[in-house]
N, C-alpha and C positions, 0 to 999 in steps of 0.2 A: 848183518847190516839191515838197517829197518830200510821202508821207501825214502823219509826223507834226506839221508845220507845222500841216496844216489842223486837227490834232486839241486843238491848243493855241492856237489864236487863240482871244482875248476869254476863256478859260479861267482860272481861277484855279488856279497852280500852286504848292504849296511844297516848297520845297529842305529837304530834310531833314536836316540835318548838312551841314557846309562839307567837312570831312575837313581832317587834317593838312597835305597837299600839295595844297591849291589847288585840284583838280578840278571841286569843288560852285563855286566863282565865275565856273567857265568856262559853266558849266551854269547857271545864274543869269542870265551873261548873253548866251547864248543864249534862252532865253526868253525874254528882254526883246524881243532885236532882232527874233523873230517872234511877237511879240501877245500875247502873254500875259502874267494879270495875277499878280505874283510875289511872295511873301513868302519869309521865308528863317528858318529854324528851325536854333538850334546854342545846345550848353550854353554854349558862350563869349562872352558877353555884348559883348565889343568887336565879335564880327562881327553877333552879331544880338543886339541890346536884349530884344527879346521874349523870349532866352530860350525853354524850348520847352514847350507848352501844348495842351491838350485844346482850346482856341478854334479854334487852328490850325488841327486836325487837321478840325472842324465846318466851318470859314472851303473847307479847298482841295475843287477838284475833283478834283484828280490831286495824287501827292506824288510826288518823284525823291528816291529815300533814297538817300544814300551809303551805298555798300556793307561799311562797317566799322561799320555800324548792324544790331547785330541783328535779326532777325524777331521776337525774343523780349521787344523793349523795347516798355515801357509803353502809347507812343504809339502803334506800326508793329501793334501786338496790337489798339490802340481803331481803329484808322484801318480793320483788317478785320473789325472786325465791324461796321462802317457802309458795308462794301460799297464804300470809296473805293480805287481803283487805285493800286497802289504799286509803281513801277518803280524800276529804277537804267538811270542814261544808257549806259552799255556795251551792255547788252542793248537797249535802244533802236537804239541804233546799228547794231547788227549786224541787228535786224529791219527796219529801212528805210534803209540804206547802198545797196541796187542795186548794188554793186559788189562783188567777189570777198573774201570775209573772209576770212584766215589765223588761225587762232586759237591759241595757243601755253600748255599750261598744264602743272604739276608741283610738287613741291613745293623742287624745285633747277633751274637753267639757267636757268627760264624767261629773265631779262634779257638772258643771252648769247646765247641760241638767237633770243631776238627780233632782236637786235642784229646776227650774222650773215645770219639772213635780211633783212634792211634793206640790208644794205650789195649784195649779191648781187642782191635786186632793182632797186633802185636804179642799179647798175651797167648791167644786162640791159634797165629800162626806164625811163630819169631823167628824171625828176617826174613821176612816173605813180605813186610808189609814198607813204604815208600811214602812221604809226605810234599807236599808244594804247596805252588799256589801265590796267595796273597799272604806268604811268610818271611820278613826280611831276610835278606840276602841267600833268596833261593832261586833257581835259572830254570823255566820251564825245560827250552831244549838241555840240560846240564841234565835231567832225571830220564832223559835218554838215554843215556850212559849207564845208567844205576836197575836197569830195567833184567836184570839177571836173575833167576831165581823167586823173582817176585810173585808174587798173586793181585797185591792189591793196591796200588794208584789211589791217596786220599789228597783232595785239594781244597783249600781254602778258594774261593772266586768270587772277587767283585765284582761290582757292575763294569768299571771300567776293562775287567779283562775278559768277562761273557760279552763287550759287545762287537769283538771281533771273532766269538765264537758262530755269531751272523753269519759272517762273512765266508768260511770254511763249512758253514750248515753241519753243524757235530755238535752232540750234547754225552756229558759223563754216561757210563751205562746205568750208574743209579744217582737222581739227584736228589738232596738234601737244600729244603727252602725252612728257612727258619723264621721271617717274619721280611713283612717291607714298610717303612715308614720313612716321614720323611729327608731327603740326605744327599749330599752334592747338588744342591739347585743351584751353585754359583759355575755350575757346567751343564746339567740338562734345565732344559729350557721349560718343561712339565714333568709333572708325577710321571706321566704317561711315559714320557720318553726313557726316564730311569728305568721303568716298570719293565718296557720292552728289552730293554739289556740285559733285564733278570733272568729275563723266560727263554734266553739261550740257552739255560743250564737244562731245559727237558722238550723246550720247542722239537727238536731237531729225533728227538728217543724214538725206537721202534715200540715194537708189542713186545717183544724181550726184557725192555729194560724196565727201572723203575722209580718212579718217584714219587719221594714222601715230605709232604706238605704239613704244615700248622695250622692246625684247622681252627682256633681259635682267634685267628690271624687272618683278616680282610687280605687284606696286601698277599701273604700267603695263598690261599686259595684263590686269586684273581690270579698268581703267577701260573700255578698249576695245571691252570685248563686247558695249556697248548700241549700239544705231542701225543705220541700213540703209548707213550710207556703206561705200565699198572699204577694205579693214585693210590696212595695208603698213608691215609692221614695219621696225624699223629695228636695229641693234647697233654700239656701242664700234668693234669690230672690225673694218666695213665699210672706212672710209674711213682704218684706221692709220695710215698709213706718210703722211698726206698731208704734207706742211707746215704746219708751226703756232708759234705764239706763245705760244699757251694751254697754261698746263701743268696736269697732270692728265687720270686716265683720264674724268675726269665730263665733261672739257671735250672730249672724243673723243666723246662722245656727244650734245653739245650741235653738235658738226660736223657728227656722221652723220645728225642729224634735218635737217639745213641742206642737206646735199647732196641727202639722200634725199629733201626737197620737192623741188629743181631738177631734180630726174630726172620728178618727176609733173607739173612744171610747163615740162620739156622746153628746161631752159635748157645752154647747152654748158658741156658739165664744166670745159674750160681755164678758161672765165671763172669758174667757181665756184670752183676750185683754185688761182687768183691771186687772188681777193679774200679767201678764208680764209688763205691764206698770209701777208698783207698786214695782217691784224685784228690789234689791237692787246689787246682787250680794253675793259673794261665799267670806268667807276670803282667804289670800292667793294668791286671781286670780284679777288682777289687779284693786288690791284693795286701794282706795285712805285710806290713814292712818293721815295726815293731811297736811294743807296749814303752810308753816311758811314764815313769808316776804314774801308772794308772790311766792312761790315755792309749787311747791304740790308733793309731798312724796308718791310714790306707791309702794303696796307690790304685787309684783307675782313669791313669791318665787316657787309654783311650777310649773314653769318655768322648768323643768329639761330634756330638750330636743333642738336642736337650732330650730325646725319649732316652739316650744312652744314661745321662742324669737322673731324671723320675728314677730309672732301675735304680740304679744306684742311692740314691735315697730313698726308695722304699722299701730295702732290703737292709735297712738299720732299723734297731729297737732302742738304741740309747743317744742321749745327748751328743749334739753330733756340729761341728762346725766346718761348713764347705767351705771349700775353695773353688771360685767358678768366677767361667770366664776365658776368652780369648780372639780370634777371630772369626767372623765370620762366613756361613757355605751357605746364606741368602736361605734358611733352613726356621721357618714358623717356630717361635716359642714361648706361646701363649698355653699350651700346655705344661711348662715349666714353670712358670710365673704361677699357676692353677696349685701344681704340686707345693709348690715352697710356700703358698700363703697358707694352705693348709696342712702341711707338716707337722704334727707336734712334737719332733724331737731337733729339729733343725732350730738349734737356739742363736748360734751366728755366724755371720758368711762374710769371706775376703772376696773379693773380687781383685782378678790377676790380671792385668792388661786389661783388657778392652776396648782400648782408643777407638777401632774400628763398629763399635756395636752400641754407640751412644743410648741408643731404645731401649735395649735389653740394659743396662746401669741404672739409667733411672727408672728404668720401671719397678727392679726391685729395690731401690732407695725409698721408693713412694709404695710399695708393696709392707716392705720389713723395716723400717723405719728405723730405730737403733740398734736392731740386728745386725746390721749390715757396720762391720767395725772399722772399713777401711776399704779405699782403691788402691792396690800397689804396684809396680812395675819389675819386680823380680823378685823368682821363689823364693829366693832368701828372706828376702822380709817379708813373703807370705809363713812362710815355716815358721820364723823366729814369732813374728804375732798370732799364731795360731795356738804356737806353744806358751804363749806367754797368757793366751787368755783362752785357755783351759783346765779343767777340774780333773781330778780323780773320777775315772766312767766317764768320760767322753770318749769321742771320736774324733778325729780331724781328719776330713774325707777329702782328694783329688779328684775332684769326678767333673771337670770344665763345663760340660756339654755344648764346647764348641774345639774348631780348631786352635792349632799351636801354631800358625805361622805371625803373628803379631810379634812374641819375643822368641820363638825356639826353631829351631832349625823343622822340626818332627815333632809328635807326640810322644815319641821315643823318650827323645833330648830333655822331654817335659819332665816325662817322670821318673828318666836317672839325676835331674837335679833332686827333684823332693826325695828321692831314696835318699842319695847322698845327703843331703841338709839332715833328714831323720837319722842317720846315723851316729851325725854327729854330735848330738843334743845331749 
């Protein structure tokens, strides 16, 4: 039995928000299966009837918020001034896991970077190694259960879930910062404030532990400075010339933090340099879905930010026509507007939704002038005119660089339509 077990038998505890991808049900029932007495609190009334309420908040002894739940909402604000504990399962995790946490966070790579280090451990030490994090439908407290046998704890972590890592004062034994730019300002209120949620992930480290930084990366090296852990940067540059799948210089960088763990974790290069050679890539993250006539069909629906975009655009060498576009996170993209005028393979661009981002439409109407072949309001007629006015050697790129909640439930939802649509053609 770990500590937190003992701390929640016969306890009353409530789930506070399910979240989009299933985490809070894993965490639900986990609770259950060690003692404790559970309610479960979510505006979506088919997962919880209740609905969510001041009785609740009276009712629990401890609450596990989902971490896409503000600190600032109504309830999480009552629930501290009556002095009741308010955790997220990640941070749970990582304070009574007993085993080695890798912690992986930025505001780009992170999924990749997690993903190569998986495959790399895995290889080096199979079934010894456990993933989480910010991966749909995964339960911080549910990898409690799975902690048998293990060595190595690897997590994907956003800001929204390092900022209740605060709160518990705990950071991974080794942290992975992969870049910070700008992203969620339609919830923090400055740079600054995101910034600080970052730097849970090594704020909290001793002199034992360790973390490794992007040193070509402002935002990086400003995250790094807090904590006692060893600093061992990393750069692009390190590991060039390796073999790779992944295109783009970002995904050079998502290698170098992958290799540069296996060196502090003392694994042999060859096996690091034939399992990266070997990676295929992440879905989602410009991911080819198929060639038709001569056209090749990518998905990088999550894409939901414009630096997320640049990458992705600058990591094609042929005639390429985007799809972009969707809602907005109150997120600068004057840098994007910079990229697309001087692009010279970006020959034309749909634009998907946007109602909400009127600036950003016309600015690249008055930017790209007949490039721009069209406003639409579902993939399908983004697909079908994509495919209709494309050559032999093109591209037709999903790379939004903003979010999906205009027409799509998730960025998920975004780009299992354009898969599906590309199938179909």
């Amino acid at each position: 039995m770990n500590k937190f077990e003992g701390l929640i038998q016969g306890k009353k505890v409530l789930v506070f928000g399910l979240g989009r991808q299933g985490g809070g049900t894993g965490d639900r029932d986990y609770l259950i299966r060690h003692g404790a007495i559970v309610r479960v609190s979510d505006t979506d009334l088919s997962l919880a009837p209740e609905g969510q309420t001041k009785e609740q908040i009276n009712w629990a002894d401890m609450i596990i918020k989902n971490p896409g739940v503000s600190d600032g909402h109504e309830l999480i604000v009552y629930a501290h001034t009556l002095k009741k504990p308010v955790l997220t399962s990640i941070a749970v995790f990582v304070k009574y896991a007993g085993i080695t946490t890798i912690g992986v966070t930025g505001t780009r790579g992170k999924s990749t970077t997690v993903a190569l280090i998986k495959a790399v451990l895995e290889e080096s030490f199979p079934g010894q190694i456990i993933a989480g994090g910010n991966i749909p439908g995964t339960s911080g407290l549910s990898l409690l259960d799975q902690l048998g046998g293990k060595k190595y704890a690897v997590l994907e972590l956003s800001s929204f879930q390092l900022h209740n890592f605060h709160d518990l004062q705990v950071s991974p034994n080794i942290s992975i910062i992969t870049n910070l730019y700008p992203d969620h300002l339609n919830r923090y209120k400055t740079m600054g404030d995101y910034a600080y949620d970052k730097q849970a992930i090594c704020q909290y480290q001793g002199e034992e532990n360790f973390c490794l930084y992007n040193q070509n990366n402002p935002g990086s090296v400003q995250i790094m400075t807090v904590g006692s852990g060893k600093k061992i940067a990393y750069s692009a540059t390190d590991y060039f010339i390796w073999d790779t799948k992944l295109p783009g210089l970002h995904n050079k960088e998502n290698i170098s933090a992958c290799a540069t763990l296996a060196q502090v974790l003392k694994i042999d290069n060859n096996l690091v340099k034939r399992v990266i050679a070997d990676f295929t890539g992440l879905k989602y993250r410009l991911e080819t879905i198929r060639i038709v006539n001569g056209v090749t069909y990518i998905n990088d629906t999550t894409s939901t930010t414009p630096v997320a975009a640049i990458k992705a655009l600058q990591s094609l060498t042929s005639p390429t026509i985007w799809i972009t576009g969707g809602d907005t996170k109150n997120i600068p993209h004057d840098d994007l507007l910079t990229e697309v005028e001087s692009n010279k393979y970006l020959v034309k661009v749909i634009i998907l939704g946007s109602k909400n981002i009127p600036d950003y439409v016309d600015s690249l109407k008055q930017i790209l002038g007949q490039k721009v072949i069209a406003q639409v309001f579902s993939m399908d007629e983004a697909v079908t005119l994509a495919s209709e006015s494309s050559d032999d050697g093109y591209n037709v790129l999903l790379s939004p660089g903003f979010s999906s909640f205009d027409l799509f439930k998730n960025e998920f939802a975004r780009g299992d339509q354009f898969s599906e649509l590309v199938h179909k053609l």
